[in-house]
PQR file with spaces between the fields and no chain letter, atoms N, CA, C, O and H, PARSE charges and radii, in Angstrom:
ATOM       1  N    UNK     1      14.428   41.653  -34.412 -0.4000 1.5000
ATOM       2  CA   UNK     1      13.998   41.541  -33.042 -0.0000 2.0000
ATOM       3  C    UNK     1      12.511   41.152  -33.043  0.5500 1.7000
ATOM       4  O    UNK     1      11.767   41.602  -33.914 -0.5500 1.4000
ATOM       5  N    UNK     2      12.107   40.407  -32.180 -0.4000 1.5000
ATOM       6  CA   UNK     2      10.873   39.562  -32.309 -0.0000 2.0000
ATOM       7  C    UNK     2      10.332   40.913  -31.370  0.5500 1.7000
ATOM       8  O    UNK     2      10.976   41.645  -30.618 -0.5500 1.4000
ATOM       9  H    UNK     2      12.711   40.041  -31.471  0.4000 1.0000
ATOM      10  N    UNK     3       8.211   40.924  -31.913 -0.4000 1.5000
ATOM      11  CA   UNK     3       7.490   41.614  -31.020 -0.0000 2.0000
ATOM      12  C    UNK     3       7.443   41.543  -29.375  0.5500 1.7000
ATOM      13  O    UNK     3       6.580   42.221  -28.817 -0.5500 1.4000
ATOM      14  H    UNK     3       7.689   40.329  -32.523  0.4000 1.0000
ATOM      15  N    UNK     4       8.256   40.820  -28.652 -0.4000 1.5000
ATOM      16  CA   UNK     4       8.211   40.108  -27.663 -0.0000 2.0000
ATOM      17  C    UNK     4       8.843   40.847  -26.693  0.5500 1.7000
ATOM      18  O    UNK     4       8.392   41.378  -25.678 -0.5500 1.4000
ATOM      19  H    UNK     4       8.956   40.269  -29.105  0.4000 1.0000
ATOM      20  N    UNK     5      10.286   40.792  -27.291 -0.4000 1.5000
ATOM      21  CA   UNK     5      11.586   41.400  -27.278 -0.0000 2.0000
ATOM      22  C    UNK     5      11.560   43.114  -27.546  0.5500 1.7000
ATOM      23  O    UNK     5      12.347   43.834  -26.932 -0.5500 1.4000
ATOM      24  H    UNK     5      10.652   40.361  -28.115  0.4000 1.0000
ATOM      25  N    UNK     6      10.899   43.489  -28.202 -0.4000 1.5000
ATOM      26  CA   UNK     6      10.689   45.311  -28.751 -0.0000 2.0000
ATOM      27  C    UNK     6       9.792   45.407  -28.033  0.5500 1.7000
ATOM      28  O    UNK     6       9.726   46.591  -27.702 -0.5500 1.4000
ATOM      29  H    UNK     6      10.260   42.904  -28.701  0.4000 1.0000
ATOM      30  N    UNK     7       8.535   44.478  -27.278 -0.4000 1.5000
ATOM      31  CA   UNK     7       7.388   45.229  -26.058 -0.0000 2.0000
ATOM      32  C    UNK     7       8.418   45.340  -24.908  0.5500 1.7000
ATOM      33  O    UNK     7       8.366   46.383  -24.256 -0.5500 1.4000
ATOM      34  H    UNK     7       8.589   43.516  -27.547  0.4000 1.0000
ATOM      35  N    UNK     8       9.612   44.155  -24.463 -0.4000 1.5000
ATOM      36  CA   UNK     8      10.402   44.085  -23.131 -0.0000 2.0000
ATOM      37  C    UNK     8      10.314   45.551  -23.213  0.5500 1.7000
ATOM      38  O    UNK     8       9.452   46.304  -22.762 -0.5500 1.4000
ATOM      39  H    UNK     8       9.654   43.307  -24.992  0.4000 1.0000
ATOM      40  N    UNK     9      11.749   45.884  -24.111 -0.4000 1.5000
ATOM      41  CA   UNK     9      12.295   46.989  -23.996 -0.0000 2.0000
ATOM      42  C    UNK     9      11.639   47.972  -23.873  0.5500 1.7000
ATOM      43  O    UNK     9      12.108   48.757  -23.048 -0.5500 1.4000
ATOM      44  H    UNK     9      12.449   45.272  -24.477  0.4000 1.0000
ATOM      45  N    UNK    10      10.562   48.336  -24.437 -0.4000 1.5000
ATOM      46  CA   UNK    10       9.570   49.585  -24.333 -0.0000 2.0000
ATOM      47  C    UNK    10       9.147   49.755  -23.294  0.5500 1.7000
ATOM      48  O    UNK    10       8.956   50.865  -22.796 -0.5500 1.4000
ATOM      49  H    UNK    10      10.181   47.698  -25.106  0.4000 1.0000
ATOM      50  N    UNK    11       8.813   48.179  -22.524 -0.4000 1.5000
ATOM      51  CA   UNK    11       8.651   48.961  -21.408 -0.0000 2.0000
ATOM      52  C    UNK    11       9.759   49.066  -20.039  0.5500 1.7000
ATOM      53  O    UNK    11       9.694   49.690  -18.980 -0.5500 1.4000
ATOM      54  H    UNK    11       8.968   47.278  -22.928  0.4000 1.0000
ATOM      55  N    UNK    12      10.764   48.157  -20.614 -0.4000 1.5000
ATOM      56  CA   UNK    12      12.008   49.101  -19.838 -0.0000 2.0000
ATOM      57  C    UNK    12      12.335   50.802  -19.856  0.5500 1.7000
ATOM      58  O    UNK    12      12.732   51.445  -18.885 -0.5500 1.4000
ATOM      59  H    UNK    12      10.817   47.650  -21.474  0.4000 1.0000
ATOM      60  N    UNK    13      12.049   51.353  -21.265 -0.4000 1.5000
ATOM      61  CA   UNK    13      12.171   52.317  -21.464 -0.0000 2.0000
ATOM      62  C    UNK    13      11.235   53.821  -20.894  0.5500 1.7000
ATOM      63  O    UNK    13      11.583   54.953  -20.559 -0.5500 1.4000
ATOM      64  H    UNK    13      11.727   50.830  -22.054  0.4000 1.0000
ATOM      65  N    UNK    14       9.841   53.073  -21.012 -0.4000 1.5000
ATOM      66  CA   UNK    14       8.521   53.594  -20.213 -0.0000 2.0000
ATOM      67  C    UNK    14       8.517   53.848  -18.614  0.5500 1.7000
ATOM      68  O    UNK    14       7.825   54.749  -18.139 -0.5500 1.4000
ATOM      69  H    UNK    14       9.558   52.153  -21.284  0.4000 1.0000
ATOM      70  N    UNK    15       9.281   53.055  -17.849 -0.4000 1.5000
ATOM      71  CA   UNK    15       9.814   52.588  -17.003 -0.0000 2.0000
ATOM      72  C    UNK    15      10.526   53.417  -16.486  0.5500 1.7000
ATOM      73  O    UNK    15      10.110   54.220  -15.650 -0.5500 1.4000
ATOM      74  H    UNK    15       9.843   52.323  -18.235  0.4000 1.0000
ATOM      75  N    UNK    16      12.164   53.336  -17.053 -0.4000 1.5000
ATOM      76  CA   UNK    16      12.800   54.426  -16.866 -0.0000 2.0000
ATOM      77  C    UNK    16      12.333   55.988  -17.258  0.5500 1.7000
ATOM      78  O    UNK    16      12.778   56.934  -16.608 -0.5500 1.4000
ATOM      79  H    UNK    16      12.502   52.684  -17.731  0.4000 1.0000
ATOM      80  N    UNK    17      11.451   56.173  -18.310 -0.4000 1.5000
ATOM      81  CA   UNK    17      11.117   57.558  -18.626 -0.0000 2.0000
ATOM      82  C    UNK    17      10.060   58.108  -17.270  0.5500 1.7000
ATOM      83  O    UNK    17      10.532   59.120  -16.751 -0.5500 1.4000
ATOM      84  H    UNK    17      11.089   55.405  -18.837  0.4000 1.0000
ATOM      85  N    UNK    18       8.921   57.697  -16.705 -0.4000 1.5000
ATOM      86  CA   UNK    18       8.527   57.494  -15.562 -0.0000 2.0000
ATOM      87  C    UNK    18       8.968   57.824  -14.146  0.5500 1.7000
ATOM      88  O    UNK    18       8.429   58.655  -13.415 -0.5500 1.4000
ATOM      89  H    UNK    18       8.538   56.875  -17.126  0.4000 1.0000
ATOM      90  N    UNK    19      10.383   56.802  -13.750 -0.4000 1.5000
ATOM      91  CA   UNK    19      10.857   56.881  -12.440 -0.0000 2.0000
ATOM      92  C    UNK    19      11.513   58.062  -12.713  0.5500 1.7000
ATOM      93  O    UNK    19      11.343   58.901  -11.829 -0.5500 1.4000
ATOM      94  H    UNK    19      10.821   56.127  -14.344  0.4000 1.0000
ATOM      95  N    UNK    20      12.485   58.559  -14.006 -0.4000 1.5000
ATOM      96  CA   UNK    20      13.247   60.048  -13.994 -0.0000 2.0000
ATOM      97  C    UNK    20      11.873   61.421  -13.861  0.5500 1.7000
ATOM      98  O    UNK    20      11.991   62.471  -13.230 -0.5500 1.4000
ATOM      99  H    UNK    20      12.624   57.878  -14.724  0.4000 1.0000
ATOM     100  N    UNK    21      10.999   61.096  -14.435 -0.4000 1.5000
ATOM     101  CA   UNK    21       9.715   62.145  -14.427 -0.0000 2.0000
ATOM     102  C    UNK    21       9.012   62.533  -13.308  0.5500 1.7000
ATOM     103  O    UNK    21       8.365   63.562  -13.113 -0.5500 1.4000
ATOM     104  H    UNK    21      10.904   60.243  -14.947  0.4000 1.0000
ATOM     105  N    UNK    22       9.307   61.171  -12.285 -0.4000 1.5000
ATOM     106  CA   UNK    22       8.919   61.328  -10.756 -0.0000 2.0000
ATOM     107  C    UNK    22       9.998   61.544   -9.546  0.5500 1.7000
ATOM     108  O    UNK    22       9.933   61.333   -8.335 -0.5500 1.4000
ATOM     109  H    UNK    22       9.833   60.335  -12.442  0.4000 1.0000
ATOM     110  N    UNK    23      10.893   61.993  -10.297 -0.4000 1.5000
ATOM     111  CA   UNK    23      12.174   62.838   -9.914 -0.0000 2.0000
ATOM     112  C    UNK    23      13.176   62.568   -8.912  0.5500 1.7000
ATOM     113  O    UNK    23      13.722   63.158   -7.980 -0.5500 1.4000
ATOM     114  H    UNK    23      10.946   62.164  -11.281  0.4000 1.0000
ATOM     115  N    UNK    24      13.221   60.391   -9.997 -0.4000 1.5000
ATOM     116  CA   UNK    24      14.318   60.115   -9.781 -0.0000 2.0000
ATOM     117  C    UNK    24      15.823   60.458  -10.431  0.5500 1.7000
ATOM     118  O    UNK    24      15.896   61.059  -11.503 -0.5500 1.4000
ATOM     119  H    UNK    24      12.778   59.911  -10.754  0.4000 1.0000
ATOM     120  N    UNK    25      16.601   60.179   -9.956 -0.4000 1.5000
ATOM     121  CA   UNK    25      18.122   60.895  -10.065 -0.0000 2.0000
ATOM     122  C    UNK    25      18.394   60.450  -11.202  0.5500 1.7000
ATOM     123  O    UNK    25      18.768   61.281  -12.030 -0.5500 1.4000
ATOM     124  H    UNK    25      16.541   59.691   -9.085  0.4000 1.0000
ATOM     125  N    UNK    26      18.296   58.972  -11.628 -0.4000 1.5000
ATOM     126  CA   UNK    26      18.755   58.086  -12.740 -0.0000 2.0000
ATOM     127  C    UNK    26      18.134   56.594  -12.617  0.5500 1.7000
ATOM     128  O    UNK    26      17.473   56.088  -11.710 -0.5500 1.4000
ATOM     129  H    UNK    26      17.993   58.297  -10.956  0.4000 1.0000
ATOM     130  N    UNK    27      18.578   56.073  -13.849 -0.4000 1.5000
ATOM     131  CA   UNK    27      17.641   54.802  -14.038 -0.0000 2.0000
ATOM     132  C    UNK    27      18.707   53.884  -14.924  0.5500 1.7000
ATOM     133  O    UNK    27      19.547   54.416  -15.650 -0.5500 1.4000
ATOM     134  H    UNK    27      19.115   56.484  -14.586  0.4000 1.0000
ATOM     135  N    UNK    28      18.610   52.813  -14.820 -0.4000 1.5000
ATOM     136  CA   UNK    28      19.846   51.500  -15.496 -0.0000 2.0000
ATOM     137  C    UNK    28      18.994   50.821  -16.203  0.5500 1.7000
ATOM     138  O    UNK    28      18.047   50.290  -15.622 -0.5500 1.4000
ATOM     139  H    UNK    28      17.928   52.381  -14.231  0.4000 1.0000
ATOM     140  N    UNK    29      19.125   50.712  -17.390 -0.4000 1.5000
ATOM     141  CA   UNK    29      18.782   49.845  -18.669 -0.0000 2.0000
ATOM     142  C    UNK    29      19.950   49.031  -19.071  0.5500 1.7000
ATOM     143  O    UNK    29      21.025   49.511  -19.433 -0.5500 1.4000
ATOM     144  H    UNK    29      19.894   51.143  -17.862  0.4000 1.0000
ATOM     145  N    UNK    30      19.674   47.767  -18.984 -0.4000 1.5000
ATOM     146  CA   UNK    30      21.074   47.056  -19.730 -0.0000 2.0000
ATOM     147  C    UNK    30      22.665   47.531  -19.582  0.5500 1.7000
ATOM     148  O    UNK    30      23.573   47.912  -20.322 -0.5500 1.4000
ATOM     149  H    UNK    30      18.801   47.378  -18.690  0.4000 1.0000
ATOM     150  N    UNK    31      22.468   47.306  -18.350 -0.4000 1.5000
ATOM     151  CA   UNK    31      24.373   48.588  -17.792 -0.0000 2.0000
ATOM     152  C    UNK    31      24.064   49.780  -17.809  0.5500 1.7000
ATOM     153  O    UNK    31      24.252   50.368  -16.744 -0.5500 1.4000
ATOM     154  H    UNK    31      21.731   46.996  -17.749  0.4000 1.0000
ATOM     155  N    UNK    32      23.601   50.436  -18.742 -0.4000 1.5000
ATOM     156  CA   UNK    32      23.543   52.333  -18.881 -0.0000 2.0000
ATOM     157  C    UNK    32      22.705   52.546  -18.163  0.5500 1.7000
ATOM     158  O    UNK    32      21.640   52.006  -17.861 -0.5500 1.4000
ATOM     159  H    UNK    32      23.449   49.958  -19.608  0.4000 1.0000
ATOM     160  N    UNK    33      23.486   53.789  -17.748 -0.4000 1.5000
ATOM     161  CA   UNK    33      22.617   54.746  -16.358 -0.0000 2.0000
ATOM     162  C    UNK    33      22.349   55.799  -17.477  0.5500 1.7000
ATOM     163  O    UNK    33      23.021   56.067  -18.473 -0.5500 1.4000
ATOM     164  H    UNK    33      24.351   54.228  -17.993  0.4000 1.0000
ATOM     165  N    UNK    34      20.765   56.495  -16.869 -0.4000 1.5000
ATOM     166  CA   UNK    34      20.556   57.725  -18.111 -0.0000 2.0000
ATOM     167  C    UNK    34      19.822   58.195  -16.473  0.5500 1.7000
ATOM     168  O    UNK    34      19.376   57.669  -15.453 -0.5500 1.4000
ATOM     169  H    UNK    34      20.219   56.277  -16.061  0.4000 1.0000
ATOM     170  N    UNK    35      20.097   59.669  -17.133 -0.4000 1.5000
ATOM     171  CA   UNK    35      19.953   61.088  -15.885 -0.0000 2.0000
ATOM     172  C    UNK    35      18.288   61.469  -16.223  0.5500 1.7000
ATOM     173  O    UNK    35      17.523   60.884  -16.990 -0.5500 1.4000
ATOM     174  H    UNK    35      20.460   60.097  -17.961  0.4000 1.0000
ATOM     175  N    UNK    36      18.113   62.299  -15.623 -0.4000 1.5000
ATOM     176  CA   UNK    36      17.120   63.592  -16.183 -0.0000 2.0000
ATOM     177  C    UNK    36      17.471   64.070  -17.470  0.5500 1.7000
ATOM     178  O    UNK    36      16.648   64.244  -18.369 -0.5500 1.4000
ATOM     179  H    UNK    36      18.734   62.774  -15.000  0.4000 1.0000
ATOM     180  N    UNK    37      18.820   64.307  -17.577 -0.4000 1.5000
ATOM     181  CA   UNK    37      19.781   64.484  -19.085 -0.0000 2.0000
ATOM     182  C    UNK    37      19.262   64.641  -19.797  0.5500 1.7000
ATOM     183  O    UNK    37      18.897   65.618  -20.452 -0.5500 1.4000
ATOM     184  H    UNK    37      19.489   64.166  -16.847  0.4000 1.0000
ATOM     185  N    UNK    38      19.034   62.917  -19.789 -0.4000 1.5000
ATOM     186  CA   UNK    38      18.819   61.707  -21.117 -0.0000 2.0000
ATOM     187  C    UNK    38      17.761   61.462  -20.887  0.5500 1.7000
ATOM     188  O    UNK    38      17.434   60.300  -21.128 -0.5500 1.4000
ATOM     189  H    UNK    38      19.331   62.123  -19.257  0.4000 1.0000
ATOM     190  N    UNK    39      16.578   62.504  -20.250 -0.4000 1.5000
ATOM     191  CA   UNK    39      15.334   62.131  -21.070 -0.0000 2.0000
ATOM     192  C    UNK    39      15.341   62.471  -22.425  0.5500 1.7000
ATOM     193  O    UNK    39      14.654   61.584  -22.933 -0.5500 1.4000
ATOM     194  H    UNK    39      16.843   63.448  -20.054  0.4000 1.0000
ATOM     195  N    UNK    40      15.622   63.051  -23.110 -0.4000 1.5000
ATOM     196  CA   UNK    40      15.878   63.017  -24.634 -0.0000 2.0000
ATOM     197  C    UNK    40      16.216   61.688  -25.240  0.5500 1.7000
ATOM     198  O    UNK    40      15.624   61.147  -26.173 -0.5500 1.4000
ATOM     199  H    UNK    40      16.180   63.771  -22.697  0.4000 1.0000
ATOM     200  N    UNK    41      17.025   61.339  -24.723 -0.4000 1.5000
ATOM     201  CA   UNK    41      17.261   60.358  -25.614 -0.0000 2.0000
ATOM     202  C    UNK    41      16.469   58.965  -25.324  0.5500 1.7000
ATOM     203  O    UNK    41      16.657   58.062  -26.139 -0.5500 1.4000
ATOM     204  H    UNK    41      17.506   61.779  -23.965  0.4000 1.0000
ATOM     205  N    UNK    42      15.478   58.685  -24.074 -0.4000 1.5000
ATOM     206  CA   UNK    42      14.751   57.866  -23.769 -0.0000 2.0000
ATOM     207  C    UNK    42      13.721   58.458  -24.229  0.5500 1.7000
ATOM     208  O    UNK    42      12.831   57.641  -23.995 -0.5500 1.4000
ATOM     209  H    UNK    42      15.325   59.418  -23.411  0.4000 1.0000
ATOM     210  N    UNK    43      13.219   59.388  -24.760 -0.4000 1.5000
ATOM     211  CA   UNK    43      11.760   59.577  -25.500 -0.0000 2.0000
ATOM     212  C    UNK    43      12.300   59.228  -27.368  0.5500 1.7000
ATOM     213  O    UNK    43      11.457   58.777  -28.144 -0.5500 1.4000
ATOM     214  H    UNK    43      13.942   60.052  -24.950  0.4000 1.0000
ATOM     215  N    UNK    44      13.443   59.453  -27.745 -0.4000 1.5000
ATOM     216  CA   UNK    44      14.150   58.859  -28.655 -0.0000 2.0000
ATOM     217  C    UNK    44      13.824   57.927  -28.735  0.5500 1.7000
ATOM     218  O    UNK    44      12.836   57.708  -29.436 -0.5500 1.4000
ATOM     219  H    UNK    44      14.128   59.818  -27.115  0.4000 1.0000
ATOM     220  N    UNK    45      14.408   56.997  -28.135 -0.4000 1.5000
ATOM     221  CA   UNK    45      14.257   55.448  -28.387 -0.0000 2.0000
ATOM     222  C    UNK    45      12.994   55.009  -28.166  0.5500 1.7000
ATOM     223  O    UNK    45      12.595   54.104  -28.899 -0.5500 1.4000
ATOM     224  H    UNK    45      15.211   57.175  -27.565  0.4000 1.0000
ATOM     225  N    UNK    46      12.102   55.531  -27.138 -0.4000 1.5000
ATOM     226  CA   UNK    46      10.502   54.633  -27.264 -0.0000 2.0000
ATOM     227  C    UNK    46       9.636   55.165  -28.451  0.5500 1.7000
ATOM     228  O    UNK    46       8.536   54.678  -28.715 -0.5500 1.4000
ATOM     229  H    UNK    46      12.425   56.267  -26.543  0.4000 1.0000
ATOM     230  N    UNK    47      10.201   56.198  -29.155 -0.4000 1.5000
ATOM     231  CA   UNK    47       9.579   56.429  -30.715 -0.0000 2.0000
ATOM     232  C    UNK    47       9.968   55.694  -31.524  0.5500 1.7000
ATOM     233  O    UNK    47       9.198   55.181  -32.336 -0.5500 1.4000
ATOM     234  H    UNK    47      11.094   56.594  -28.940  0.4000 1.0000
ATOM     235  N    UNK    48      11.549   55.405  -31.504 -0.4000 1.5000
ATOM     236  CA   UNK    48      11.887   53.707  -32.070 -0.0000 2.0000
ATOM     237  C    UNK    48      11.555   52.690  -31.897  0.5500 1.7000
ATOM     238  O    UNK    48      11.389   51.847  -32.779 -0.5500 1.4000
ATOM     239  H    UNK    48      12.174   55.822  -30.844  0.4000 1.0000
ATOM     240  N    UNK    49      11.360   52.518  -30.554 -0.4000 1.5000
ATOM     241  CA   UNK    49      10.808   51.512  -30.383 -0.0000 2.0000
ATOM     242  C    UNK    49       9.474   50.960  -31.251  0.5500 1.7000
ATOM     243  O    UNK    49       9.257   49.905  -31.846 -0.5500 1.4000
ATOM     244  H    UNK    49      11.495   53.203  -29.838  0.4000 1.0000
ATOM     245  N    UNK    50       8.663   52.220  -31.030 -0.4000 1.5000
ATOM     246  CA   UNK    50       6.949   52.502  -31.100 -0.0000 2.0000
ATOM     247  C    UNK    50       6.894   51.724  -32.633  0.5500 1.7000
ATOM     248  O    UNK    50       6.203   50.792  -33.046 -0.5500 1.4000
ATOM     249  H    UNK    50       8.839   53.077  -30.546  0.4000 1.0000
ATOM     250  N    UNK    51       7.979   52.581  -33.285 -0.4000 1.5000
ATOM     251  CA   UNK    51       8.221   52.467  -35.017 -0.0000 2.0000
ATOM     252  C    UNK    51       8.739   50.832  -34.815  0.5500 1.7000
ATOM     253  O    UNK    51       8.284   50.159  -35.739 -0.5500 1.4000
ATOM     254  H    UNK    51       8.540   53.338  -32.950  0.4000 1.0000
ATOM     255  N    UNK    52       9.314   50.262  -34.151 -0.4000 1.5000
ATOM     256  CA   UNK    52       9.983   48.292  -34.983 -0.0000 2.0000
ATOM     257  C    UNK    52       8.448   48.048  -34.359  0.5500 1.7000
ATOM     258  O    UNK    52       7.896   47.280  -35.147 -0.5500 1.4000
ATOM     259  H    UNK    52       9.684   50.809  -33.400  0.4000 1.0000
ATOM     260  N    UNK    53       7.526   48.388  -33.265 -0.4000 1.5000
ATOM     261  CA   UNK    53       6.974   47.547  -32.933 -0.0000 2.0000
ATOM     262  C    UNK    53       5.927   47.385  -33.613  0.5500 1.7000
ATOM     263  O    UNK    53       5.271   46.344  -33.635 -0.5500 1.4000
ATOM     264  H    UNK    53       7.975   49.013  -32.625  0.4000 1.0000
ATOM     265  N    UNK    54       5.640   48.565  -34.326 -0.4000 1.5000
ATOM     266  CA   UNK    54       4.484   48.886  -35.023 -0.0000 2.0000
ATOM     267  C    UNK    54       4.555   48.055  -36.773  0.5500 1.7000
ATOM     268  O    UNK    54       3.754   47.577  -37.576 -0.5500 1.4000
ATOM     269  H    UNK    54       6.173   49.411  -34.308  0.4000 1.0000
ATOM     270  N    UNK    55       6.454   48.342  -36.634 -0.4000 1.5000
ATOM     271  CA   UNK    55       6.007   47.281  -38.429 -0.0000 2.0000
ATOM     272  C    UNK    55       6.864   46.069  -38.083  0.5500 1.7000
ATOM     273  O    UNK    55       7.832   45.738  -38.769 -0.5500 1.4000
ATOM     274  H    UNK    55       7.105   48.730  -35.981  0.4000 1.0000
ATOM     275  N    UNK    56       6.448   45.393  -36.937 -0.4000 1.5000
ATOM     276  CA   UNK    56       6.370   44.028  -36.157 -0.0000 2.0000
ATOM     277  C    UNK    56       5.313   43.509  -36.203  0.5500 1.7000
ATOM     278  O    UNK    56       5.143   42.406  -36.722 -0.5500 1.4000
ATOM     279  H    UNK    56       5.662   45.662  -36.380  0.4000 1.0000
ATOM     280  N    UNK    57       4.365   44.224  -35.654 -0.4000 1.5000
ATOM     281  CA   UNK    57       2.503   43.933  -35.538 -0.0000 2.0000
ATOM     282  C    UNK    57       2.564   43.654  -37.083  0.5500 1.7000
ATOM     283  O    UNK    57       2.442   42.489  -37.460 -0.5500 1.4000
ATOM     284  H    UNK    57       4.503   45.121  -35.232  0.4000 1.0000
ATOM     285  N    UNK    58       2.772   44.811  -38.129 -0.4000 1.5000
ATOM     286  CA   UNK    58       1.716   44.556  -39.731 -0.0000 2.0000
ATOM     287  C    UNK    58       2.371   43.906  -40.523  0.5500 1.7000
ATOM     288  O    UNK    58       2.110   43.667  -41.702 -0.5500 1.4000
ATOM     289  H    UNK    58       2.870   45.758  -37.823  0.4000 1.0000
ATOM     290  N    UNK    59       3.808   43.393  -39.520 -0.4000 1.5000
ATOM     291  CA   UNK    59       4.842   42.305  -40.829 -0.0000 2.0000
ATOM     292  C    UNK    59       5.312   42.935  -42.179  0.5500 1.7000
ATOM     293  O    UNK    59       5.373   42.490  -43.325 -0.5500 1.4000
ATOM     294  H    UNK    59       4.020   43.587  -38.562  0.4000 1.0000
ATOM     295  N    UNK    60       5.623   44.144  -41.610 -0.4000 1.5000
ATOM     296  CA   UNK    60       6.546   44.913  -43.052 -0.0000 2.0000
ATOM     297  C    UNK    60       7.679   44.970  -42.447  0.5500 1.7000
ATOM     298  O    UNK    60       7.615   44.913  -41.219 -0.5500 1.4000
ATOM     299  H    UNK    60       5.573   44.506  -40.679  0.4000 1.0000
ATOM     300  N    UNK    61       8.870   45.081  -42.996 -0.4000 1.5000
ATOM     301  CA   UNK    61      10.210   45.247  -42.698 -0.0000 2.0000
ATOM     302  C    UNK    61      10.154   46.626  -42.305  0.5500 1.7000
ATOM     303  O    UNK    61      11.343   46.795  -42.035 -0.5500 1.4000
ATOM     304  H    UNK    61       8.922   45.128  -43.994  0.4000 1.0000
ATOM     305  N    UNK    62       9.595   47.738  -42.085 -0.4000 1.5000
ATOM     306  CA   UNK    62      10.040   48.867  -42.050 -0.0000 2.0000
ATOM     307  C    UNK    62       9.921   50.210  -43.208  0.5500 1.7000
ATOM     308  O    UNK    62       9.169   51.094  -43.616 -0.5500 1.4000
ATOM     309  H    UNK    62       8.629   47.601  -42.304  0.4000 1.0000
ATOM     310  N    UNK    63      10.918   49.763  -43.326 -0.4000 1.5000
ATOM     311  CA   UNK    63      11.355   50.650  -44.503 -0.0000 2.0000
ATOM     312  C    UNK    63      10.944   49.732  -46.174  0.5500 1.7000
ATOM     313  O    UNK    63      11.089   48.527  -46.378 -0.5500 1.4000
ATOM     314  H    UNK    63      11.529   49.045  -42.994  0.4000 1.0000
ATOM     315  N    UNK    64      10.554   50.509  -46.901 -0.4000 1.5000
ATOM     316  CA   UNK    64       9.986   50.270  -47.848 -0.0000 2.0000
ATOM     317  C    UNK    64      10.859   50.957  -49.209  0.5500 1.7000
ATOM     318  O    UNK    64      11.132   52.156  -49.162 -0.5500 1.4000
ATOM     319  H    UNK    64      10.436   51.488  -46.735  0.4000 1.0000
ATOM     320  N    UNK    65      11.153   50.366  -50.064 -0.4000 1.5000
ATOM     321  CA   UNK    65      11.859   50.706  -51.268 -0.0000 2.0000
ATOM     322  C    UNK    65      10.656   50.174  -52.572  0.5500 1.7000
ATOM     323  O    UNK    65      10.082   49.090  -52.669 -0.5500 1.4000
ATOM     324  H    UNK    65      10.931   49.392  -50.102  0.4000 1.0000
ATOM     325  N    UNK    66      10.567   51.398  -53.468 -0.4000 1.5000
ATOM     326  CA   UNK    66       9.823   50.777  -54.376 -0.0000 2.0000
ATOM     327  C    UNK    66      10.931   51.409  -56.118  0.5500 1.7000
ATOM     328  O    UNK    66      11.950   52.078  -55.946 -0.5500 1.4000
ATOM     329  H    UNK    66      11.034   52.279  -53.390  0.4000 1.0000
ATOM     330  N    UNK    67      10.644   51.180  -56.991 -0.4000 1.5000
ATOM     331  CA   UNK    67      11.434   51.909  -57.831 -0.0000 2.0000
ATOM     332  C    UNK    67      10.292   52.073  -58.886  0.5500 1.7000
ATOM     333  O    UNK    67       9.424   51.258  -59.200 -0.5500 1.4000
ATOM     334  H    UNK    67       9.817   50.636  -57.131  0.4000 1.0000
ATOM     335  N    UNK    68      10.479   53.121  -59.271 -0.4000 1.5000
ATOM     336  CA   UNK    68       9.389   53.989  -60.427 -0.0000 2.0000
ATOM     337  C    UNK    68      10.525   53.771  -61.960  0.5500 1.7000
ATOM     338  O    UNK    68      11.726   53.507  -62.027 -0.5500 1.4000
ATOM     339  H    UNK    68      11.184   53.782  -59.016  0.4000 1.0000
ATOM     340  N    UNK    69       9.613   53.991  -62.898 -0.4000 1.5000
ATOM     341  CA   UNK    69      10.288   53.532  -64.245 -0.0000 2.0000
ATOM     342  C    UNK    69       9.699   54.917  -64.795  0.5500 1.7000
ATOM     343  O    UNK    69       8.630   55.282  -64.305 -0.5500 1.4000
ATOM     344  H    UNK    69       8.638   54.204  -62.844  0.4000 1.0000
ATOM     345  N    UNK    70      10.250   55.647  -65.684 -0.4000 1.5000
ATOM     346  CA   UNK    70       9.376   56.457  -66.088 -0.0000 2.0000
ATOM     347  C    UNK    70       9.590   56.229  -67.439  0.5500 1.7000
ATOM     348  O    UNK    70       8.925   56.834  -68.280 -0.5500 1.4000
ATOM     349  H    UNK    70      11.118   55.350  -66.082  0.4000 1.0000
């Protein structure tokens, strides 16, 4: 997913975390409705988010594998 595309969503997600915090009922992301509920799981995903966008910016894949020889 391009940096472009992972800022949209974040701040779809910012968005919805926001209008439920100012004590709306629910909020629609891409078809899904999430409650008050699912603020859990929308502070979830903008830490995911935070994480692709962050090794988007420094051009690492993420996750890192190295192997040690001993």
């Amino acid at each position: 997913m391009t940096r472009e595309k992972i800022q949209e969503r974040l701040n779809l997600y910012y968005a919805a975390e926001a209008a439920i915090l100012a004590g709306a009922q629910g909020y629609e992301i891409d078809g899904e409705i999430f409650t008050y509920a699912d603020l859990k799981v929308i502070t979830r995903q903008i830490n995911i988010l935070l994480h692709q966008l962050s090794a988007a910016q420094s051009g690492t894949g993420g996750i890192r594998r190295h192997r040690v020889v001993l």
